[in-house]
N, C-alpha and C positions, 0 to 999 in steps of 0.2 A: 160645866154643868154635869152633875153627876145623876148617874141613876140604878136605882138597885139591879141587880141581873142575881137569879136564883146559882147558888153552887153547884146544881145540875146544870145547865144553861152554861154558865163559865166554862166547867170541862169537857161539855160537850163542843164547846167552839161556839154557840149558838150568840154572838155577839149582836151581828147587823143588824135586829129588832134594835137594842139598849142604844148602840153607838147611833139609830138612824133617830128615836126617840132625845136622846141627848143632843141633840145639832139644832135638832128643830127647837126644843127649849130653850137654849144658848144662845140663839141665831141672833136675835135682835139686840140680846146683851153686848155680841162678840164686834156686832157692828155699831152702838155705841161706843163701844171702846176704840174701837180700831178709830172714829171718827176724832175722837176725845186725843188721841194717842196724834196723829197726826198733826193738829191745830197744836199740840202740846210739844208736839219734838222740832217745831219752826224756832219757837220761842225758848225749850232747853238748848238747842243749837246757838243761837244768838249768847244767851247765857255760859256755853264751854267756852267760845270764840273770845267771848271777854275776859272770862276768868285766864285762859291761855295767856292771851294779852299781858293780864296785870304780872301775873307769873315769869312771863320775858322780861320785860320791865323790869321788874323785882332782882332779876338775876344779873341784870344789865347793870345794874346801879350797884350790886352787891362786890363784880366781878372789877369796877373802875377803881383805878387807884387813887387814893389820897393826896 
């Protein structure tokens, strides 16, 4: 989440307003995601684990002799 901060403000260092204002707006986006992200990397785990699989397989059958 972005938020403007004036180029006086930048060079003077004066961030901690922008970066405390930019959290609080994000906040509930970043915890959707995070929840999204979680339920979703159960299920791309399962999907590596097989893909792996087929790929050993694959190699297994490539590497047997005639």
């Amino acid at each position: 989440m972005g938020v403007e901060l004036s180029r006086e403000a930048y060079e003077a260092g004066e961030w901690a307003g922008a970066v405390e204002e930019a959290w609080m707006k994000g906040r509930d986006r970043k915890r959707v995601r995070s929840e999204l992200s979680a339920a979703g990397g159960a299920r791309r785990s399962q999907e590596g684990k097989e893909m792996a699989r087929k790929v050993v397989e694959w190699v297994e059958k490539w590497r047997r002799p005639e």
